[in-house]
TIRO-95960 format. One line per field, with one value per atom (N, C-alpha, C): residue in one letter; x, y, z; atom name. Coordinates in Angstrom, 2 decimals. Each point is the difference from the previous one (the first is absolute). Layout:
type <- (A;...)
c1 <- (X;...)
c2 <- (Y;...)
c3 <- (Z;...)
atom <- (CA;...)
***
This chain:
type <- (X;X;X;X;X;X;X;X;X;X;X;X;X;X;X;X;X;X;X;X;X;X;X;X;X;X;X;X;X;X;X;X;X;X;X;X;X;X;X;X;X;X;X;X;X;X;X;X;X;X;X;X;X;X;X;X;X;X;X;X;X;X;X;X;X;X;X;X;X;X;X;X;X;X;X;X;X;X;X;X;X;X;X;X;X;X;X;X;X;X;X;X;X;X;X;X;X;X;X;X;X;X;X;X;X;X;X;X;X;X;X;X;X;X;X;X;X;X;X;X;X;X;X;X;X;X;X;X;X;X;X;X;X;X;X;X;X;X;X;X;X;X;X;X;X;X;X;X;X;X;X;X;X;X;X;X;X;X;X;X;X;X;X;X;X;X;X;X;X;X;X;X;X;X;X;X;X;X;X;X;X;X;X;X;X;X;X;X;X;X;X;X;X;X;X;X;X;X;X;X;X;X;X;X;X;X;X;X;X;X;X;X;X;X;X;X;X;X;X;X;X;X;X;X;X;X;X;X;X;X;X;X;X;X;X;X;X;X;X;X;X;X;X;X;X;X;X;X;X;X;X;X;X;X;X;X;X;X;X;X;X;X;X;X;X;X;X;X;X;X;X;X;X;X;X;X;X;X;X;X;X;X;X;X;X;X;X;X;X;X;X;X;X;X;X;X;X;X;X;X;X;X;X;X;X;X;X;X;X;X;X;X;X;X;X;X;X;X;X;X;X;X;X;X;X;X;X;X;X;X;X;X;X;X;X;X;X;X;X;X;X;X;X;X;X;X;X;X;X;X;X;X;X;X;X;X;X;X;X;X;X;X;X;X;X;X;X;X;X;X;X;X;X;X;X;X;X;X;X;X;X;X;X;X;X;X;X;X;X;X;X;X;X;X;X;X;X;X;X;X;X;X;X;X;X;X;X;X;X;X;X;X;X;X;X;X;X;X;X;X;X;X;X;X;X;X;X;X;X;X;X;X;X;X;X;X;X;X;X;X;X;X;X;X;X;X;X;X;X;X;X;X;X;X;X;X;X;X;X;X;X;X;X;X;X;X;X;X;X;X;X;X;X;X;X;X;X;X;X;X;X;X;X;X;X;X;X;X;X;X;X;X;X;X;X;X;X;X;X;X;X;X;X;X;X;X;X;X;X;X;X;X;X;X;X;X;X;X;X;X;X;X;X;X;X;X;X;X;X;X;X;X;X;X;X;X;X;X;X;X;X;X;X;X;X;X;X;X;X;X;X;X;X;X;X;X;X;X;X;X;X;X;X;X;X;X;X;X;X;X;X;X;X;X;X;X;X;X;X;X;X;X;X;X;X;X;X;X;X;X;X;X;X;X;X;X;X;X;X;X;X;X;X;X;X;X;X;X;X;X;X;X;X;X;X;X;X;X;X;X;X;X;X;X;X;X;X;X;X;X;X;X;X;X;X;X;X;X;X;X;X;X;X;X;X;X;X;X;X;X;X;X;X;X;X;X;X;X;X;X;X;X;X;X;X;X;X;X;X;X;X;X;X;X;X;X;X;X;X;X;X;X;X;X)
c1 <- (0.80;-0.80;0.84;1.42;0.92;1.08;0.14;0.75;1.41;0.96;0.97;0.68;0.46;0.07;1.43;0.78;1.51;-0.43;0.78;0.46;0.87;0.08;1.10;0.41;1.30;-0.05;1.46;0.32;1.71;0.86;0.64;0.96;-0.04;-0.35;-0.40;-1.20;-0.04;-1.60;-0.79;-1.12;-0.50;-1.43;-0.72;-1.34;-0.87;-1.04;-0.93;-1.49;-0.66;-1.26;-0.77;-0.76;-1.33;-1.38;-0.37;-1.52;-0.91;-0.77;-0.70;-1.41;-0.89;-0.85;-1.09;-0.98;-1.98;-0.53;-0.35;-0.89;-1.26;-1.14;-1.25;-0.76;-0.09;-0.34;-1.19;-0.85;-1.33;-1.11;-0.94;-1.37;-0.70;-1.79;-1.13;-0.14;0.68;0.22;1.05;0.83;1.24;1.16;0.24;0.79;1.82;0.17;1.21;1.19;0.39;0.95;0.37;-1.40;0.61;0.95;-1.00;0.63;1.66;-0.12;1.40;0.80;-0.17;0.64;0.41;-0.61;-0.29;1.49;-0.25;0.81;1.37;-0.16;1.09;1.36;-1.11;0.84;0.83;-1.35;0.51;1.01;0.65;0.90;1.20;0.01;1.00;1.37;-0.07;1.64;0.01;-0.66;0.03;0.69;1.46;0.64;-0.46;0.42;-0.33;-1.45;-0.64;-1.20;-0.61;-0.72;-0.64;-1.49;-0.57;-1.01;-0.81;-1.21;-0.46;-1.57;-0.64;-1.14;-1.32;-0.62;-1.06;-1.31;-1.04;-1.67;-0.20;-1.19;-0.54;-0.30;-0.24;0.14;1.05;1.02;1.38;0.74;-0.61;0.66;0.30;-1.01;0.23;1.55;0.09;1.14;1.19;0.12;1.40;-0.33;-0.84;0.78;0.96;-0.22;0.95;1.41;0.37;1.24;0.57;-1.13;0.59;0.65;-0.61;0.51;-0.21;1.30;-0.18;-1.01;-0.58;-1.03;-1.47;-0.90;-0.91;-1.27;-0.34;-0.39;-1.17;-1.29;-1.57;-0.51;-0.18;-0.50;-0.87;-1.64;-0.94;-1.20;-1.18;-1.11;-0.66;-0.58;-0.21;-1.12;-0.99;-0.70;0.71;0.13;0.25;-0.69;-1.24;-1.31;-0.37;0.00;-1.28;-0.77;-0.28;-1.19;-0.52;0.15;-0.84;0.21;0.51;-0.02;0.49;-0.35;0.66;0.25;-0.90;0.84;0.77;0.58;1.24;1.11;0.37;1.47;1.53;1.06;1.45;0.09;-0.17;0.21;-0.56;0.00;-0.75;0.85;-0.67;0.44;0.97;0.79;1.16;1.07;-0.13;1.06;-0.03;-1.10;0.24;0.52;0.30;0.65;1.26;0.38;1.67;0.62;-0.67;0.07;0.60;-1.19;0.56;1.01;-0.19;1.17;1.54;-0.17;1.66;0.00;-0.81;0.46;0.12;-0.47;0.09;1.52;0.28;1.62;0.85;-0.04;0.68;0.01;-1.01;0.03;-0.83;0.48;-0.30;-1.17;-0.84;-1.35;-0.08;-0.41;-0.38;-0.74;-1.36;-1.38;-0.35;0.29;-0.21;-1.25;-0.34;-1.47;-1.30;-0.08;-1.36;0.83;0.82;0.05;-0.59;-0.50;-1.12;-1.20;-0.51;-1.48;-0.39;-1.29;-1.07;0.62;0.79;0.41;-0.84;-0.16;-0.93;0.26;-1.07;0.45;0.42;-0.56;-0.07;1.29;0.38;1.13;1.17;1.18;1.32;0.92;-0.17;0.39;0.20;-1.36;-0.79;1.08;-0.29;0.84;1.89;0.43;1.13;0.12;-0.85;0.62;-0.37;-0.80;-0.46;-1.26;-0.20;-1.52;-0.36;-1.03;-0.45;-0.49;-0.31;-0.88;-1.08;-1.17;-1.01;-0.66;0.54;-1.15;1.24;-0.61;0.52;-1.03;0.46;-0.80;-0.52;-0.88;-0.07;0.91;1.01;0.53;1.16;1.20;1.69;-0.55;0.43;0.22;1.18;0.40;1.22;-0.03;0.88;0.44;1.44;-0.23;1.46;0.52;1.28;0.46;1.11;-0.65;0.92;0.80;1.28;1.07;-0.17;-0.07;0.17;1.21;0.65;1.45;0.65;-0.87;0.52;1.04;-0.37;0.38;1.53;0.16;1.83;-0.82;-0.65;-0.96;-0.44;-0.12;-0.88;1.44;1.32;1.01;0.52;0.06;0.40;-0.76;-1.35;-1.08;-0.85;-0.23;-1.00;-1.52;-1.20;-1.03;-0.34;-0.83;-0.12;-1.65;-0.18;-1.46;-0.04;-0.57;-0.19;-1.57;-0.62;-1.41;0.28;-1.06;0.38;-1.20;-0.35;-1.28;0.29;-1.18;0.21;-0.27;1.00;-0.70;0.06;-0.98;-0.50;0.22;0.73;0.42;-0.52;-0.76;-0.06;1.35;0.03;0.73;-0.16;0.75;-0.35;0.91;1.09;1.25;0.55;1.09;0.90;1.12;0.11;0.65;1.33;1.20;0.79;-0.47;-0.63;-0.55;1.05;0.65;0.44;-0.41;-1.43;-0.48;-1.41;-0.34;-1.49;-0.52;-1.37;-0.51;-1.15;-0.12;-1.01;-0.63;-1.19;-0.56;-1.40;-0.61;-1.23;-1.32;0.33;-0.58;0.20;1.31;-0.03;2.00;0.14;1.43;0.11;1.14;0.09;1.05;0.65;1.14;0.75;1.16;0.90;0.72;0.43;1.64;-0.04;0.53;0.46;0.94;1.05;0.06;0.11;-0.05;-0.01;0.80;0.25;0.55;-0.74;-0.33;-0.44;0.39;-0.22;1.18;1.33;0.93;1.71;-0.30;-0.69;0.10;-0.66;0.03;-0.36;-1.24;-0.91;-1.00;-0.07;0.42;-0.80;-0.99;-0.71;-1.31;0.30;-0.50;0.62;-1.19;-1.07;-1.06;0.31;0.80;-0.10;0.99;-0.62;-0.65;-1.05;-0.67;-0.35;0.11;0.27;-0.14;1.98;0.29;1.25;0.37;-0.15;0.26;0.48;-1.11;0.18;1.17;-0.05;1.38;1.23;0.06;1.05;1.01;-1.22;0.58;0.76;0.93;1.31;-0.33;-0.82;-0.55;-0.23;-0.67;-0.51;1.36;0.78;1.73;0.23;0.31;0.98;-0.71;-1.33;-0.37;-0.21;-0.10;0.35;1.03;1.52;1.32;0.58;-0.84;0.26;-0.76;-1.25;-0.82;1.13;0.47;1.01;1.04;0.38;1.71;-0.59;-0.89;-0.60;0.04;-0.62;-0.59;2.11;0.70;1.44;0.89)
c2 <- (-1.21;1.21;1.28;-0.32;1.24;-0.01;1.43;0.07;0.63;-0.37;0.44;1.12;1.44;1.02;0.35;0.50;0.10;1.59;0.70;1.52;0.08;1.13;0.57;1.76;-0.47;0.68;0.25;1.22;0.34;-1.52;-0.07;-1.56;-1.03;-1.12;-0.78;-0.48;-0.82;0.05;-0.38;-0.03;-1.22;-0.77;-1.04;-0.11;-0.44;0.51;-0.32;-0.15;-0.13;-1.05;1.42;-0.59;1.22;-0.55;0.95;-1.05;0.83;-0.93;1.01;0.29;0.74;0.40;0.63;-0.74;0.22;0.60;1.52;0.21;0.42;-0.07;0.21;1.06;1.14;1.01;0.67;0.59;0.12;-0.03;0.96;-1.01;1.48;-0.41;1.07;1.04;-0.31;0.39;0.46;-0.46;0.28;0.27;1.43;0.52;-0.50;-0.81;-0.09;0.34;1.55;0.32;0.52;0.05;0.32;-1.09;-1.52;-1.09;-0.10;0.39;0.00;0.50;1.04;1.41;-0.53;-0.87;-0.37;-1.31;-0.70;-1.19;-0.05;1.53;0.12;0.81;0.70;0.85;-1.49;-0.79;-0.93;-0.67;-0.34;-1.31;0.77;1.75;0.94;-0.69;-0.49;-0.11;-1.57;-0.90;-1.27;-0.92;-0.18;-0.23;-1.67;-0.17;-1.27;-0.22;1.06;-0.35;0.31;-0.29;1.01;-0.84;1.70;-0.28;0.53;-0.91;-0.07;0.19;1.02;0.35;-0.80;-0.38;-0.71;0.19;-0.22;-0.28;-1.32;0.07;-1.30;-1.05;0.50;-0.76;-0.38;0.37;-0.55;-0.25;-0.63;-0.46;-1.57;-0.91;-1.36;-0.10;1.26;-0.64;0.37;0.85;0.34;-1.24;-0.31;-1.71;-0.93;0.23;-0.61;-0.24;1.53;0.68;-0.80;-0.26;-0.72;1.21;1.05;1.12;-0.47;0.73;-0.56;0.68;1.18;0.08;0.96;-0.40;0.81;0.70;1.40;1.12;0.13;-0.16;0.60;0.49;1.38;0.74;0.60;-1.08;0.42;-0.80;0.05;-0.77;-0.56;-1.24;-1.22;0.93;0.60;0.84;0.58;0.18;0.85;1.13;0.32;1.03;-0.16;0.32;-0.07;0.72;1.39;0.22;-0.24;-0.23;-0.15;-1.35;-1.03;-1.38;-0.49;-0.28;-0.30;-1.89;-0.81;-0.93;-0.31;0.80;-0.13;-0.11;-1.08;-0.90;-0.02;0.86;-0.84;-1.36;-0.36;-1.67;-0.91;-0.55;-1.32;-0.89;-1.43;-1.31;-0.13;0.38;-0.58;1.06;1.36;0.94;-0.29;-0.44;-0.29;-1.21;-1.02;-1.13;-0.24;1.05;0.60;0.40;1.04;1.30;-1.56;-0.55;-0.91;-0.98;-0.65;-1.03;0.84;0.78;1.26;0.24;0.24;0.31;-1.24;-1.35;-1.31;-0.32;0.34;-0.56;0.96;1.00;0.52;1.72;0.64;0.79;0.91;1.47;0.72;1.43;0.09;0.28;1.57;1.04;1.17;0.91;-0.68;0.54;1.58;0.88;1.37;1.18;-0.20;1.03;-0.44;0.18;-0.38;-1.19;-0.79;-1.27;-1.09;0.46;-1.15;0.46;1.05;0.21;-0.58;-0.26;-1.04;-0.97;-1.09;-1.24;-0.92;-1.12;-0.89;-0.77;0.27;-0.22;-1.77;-0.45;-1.70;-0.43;0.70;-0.52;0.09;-0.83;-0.20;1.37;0.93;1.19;0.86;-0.24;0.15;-1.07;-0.89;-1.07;0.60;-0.45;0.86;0.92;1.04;1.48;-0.46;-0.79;-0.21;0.97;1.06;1.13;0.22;1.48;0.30;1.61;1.07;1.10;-0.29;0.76;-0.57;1.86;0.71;1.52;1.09;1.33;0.81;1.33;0.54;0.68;1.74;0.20;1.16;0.81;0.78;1.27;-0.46;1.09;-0.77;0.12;-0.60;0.43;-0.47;0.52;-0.06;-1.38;-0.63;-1.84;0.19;-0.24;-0.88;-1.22;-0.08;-1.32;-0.25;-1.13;-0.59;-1.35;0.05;-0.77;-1.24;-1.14;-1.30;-0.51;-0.18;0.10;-1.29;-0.96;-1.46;-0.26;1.06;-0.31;0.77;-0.32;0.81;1.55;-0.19;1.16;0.93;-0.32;1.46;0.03;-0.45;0.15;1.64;0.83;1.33;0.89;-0.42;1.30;-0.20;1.90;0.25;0.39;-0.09;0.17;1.29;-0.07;1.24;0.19;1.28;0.29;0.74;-0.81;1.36;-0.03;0.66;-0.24;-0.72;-0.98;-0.95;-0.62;-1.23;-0.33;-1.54;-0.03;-0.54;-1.78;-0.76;-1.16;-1.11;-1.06;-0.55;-1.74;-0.87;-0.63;-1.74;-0.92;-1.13;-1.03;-0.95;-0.88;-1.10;-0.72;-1.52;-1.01;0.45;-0.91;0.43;-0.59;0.25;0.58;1.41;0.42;0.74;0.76;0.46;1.62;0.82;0.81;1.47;0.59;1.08;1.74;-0.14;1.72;-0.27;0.67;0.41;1.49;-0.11;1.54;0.20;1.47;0.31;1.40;-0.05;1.48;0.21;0.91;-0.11;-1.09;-0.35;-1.17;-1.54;0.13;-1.22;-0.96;-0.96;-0.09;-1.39;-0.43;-0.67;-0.48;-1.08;-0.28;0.80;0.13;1.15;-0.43;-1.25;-0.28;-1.27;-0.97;-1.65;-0.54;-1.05;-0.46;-1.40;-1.11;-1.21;-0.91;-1.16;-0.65;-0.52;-0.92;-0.49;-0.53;-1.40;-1.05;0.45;0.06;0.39;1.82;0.26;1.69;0.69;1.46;0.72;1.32;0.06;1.43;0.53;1.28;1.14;0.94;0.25;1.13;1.19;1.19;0.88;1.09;0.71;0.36;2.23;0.67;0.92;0.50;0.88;1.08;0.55;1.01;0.15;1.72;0.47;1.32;0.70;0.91;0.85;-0.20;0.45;0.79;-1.33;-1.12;-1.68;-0.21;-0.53;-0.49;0.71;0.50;1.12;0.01;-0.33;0.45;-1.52;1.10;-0.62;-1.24;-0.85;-1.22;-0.74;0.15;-0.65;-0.48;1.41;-0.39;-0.78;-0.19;-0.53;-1.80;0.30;-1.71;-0.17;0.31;-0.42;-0.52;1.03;-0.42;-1.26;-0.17;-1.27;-1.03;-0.27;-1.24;-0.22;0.87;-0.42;-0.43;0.34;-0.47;-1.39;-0.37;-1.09;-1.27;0.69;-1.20;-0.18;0.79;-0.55;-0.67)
c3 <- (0.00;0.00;0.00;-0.02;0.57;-1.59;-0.23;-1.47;0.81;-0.94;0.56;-1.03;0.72;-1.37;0.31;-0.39;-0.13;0.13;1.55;0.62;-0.07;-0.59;-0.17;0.84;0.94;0.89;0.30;0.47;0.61;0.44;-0.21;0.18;-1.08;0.48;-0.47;-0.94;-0.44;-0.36;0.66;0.87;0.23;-0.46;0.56;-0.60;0.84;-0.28;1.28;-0.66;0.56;-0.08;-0.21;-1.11;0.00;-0.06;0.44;0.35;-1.01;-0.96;-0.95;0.40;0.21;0.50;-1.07;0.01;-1.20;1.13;-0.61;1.61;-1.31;0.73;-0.83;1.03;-0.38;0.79;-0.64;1.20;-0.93;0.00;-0.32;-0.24;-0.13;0.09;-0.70;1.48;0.83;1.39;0.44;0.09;-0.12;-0.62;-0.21;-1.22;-0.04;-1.37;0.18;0.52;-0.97;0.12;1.77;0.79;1.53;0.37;-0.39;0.54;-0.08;-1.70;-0.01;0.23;-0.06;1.21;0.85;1.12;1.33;0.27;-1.46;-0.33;0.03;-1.02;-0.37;0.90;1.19;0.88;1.18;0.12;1.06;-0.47;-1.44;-0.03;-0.49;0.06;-0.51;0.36;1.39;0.65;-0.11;-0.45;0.05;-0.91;0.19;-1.60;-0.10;-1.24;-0.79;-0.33;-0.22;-0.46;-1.14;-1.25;-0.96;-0.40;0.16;-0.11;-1.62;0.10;-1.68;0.44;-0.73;0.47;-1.25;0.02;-0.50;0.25;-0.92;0.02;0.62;0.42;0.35;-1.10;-1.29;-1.04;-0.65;0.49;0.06;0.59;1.23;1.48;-0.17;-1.52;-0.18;-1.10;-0.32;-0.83;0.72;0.94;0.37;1.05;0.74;0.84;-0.64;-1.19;-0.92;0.54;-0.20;0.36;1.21;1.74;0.61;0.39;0.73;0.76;1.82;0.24;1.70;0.50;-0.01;0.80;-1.23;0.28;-0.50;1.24;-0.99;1.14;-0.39;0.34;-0.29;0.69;-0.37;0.73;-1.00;0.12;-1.58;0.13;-0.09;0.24;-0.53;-0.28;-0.63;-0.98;-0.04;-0.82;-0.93;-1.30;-1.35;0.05;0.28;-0.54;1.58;0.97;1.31;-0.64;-0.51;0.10;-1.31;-1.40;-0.61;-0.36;0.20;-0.47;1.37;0.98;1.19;-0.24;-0.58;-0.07;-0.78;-0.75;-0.85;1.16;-0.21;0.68;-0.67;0.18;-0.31;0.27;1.21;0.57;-0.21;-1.06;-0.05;0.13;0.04;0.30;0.05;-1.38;-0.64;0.59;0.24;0.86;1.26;0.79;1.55;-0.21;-1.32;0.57;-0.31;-0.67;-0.57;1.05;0.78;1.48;0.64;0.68;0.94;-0.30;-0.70;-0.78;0.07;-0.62;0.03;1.69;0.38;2.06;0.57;-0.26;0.34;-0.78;-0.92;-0.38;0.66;0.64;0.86;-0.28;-0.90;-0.08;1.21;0.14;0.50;-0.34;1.21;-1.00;1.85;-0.57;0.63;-0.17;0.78;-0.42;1.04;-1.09;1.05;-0.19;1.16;-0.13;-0.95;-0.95;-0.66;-1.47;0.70;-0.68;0.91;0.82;0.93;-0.03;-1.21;0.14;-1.60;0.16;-0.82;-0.59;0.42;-0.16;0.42;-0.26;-0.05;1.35;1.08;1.36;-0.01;-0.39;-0.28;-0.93;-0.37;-1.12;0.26;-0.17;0.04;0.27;-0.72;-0.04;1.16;0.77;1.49;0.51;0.38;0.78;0.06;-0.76;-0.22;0.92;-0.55;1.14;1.00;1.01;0.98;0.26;-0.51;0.43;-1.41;0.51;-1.22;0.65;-0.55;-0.05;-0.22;1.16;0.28;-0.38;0.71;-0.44;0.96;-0.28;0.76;0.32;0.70;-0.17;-0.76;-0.56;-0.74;-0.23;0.83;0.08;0.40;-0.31;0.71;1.80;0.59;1.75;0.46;1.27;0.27;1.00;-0.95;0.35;0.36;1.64;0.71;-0.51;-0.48;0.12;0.90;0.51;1.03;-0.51;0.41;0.15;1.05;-0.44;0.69;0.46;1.37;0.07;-0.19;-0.81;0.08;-1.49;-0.37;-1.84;0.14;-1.61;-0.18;-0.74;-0.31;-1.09;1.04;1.54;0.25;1.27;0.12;1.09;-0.30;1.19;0.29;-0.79;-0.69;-0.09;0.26;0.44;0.86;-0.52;0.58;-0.49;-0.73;-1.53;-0.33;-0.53;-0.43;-0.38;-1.33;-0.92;-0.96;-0.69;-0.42;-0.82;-1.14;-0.14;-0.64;0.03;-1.63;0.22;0.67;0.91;1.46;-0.80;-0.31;-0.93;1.36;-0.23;0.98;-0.80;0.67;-0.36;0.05;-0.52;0.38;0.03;0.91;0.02;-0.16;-1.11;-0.35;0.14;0.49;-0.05;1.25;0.52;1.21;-0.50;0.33;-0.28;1.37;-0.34;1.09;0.26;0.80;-0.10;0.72;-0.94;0.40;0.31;-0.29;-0.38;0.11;1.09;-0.23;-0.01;-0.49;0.10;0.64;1.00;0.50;-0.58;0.53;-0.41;0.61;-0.47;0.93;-0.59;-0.67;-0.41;-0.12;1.02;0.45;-0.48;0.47;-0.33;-1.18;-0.45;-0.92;-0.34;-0.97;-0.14;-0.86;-0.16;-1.00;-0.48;0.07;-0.43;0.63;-0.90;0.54;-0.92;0.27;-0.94;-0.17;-1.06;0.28;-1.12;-0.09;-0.89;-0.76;-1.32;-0.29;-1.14;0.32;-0.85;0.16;-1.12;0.12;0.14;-0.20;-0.25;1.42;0.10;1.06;-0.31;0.61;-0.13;0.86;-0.62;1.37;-0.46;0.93;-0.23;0.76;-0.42;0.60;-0.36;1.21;-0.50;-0.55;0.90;-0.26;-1.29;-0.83;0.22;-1.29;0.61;-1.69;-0.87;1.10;-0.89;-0.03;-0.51;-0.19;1.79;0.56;1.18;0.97;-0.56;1.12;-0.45;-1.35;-0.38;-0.04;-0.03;0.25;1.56;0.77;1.61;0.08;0.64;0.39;0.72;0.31;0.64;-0.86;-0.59;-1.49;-0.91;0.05;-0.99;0.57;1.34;0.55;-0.02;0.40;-0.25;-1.48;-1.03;-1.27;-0.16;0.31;-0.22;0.81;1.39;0.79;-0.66;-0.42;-0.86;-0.96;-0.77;-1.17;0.33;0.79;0.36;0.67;0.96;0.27;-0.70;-1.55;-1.13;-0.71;0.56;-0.49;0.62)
atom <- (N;CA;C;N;CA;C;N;CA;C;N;CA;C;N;CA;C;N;CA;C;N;CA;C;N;CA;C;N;CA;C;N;CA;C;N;CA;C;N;CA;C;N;CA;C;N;CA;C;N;CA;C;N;CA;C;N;CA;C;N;CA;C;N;CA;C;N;CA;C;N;CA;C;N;CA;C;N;CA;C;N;CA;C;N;CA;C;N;CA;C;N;CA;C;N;CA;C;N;CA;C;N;CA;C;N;CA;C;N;CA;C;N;CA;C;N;CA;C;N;CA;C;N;CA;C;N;CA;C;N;CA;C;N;CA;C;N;CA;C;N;CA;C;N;CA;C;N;CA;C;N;CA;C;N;CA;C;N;CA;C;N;CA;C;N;CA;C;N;CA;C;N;CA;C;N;CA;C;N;CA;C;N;CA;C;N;CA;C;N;CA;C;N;CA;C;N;CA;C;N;CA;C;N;CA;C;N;CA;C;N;CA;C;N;CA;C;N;CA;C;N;CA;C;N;CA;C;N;CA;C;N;CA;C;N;CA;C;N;CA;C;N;CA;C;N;CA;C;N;CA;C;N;CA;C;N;CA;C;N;CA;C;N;CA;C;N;CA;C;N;CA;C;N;CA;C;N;CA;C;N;CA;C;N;CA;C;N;CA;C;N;CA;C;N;CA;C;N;CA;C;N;CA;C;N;CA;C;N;CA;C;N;CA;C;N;CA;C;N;CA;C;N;CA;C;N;CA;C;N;CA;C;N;CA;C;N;CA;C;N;CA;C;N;CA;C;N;CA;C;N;CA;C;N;CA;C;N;CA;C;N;CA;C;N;CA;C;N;CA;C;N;CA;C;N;CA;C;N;CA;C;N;CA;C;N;CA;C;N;CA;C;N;CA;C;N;CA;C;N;CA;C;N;CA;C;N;CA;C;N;CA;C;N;CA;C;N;CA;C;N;CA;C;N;CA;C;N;CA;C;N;CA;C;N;CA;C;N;CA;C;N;CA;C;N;CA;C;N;CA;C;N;CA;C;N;CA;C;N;CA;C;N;CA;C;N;CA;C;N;CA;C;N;CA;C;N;CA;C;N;CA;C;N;CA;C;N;CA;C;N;CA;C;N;CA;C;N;CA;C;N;CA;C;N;CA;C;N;CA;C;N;CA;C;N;CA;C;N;CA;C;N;CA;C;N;CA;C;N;CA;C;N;CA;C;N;CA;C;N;CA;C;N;CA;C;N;CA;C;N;CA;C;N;CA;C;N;CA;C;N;CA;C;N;CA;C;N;CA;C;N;CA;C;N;CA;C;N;CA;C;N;CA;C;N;CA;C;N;CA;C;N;CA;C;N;CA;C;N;CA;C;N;CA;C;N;CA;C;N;CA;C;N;CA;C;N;CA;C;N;CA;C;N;CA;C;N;CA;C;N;CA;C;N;CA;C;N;CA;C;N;CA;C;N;CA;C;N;CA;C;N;CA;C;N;CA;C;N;CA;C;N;CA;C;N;CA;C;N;CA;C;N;CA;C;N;CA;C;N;CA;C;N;CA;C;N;CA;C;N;CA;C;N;CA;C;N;CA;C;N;CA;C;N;CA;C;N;CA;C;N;CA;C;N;CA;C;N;CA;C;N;CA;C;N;CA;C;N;CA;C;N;CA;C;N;CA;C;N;CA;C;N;CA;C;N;CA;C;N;CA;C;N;CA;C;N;CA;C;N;CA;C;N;CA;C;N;CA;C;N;CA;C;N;CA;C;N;CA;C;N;CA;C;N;CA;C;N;CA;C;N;CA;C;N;CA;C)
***
């Protein structure tokens, strides 16, 4: 899953492992280019990595490729509002998705890549949850740090407005991040293995201002260095 690219650097030469990275960012909700903004600030200092940005309708051919980690942050709907059951995921991509994370690939479902997936289906299983609703308007969601994990060790709790997503659980998962608000608390962040490969979910953020804050960078840039 790991390419190896030849650096070139003061001394010697040396070579080191690069990890190639499909992130699929996105959706009728969520405007790209923040995401990537967001993406692209967190993995700034993170060497050996490159990343390749993609559609959801072209998320079956770059598995091909056999990239070490892939990023969705994009929702099973094409059209919500005027064709809402128009689907990217059918049969044959949720059984590529899992098969590639079962041979040992690495899969990082963020923010609204766990909303309208097929609660019953493989895809679901995999991540271990799913997005269930949120509520109307941004409100201001605490997330709290679980001190059992390597993902939430020496940070501290933060708050930003954010839409408050509310999470079902279907699998056993390792639970590092939850969220509160006045409507109640929820899971945020877990992550789990499955087959040879590893997933993590990771629920915030959704607007400029969430992703951005320095909490959010900093657990982006830790999930990634994680999945290496």
């Amino acid at each position: 899953m790991l390419w190896v690219k030849e650096v070139k650097c003061t001394g010697n030469p040396e070579r080191r492992l690069l990890m190639k990275i499909i992130a699929v960012l996105g959706d009728f909700y969520h405007k790209e280019y923040l995401l990537k903004n967001a993406l692209s600030e967190a993995v700034r200092e993170i060497e050996g990595i490159e990343v390749v940005y993609a559609s959801r309708t072209e998320l079956l051919d770059k598995l091909s490729e056999k990239p070490g980690l892939v990023i969705v942050a994009s929702e099973n709907r094409l059209d919500p509002e005027k064709n809402p059951d128009k689907q990217w995921m059918t049969e044959s991509v949720e059984r590529h998705i899992t098969d590639y994370v079962k041979k040992g690939g690495n899969w990082f479902a963020w923010h609204s890549g766990l909303a309208g997936y097929e609660e019953n289906g493989n895809y679901v299983s995999m991540l271990g949850g799913y997005f269930t609703h949120h509520p109307d308007d941004l409100v201001k969601v605490r997330y709290d740090y679980k001190d059992d994990h390597v993902l939430s060790h020496g940070k501290d709790v933060f708050a930003i407005r954010d839409e408050h997503y509310f999470i079902e659980r279907v699998e056993k998962s390792t639970y590092f991040l939850e969220s509160l608000s006045a409507y109640g608390a929820s899971d945020a962040g877990w992550t789990r293995s499955y087959g040879e490969g590893k997933v993590c979910c990771y629920i915030p953020a959704h607007n400029e201002e969430g992703l951005m804050n320095v909490s959010v960078q900093r657990d982006l840039g830790a999930i990634i260095r994680w999945f290496k």
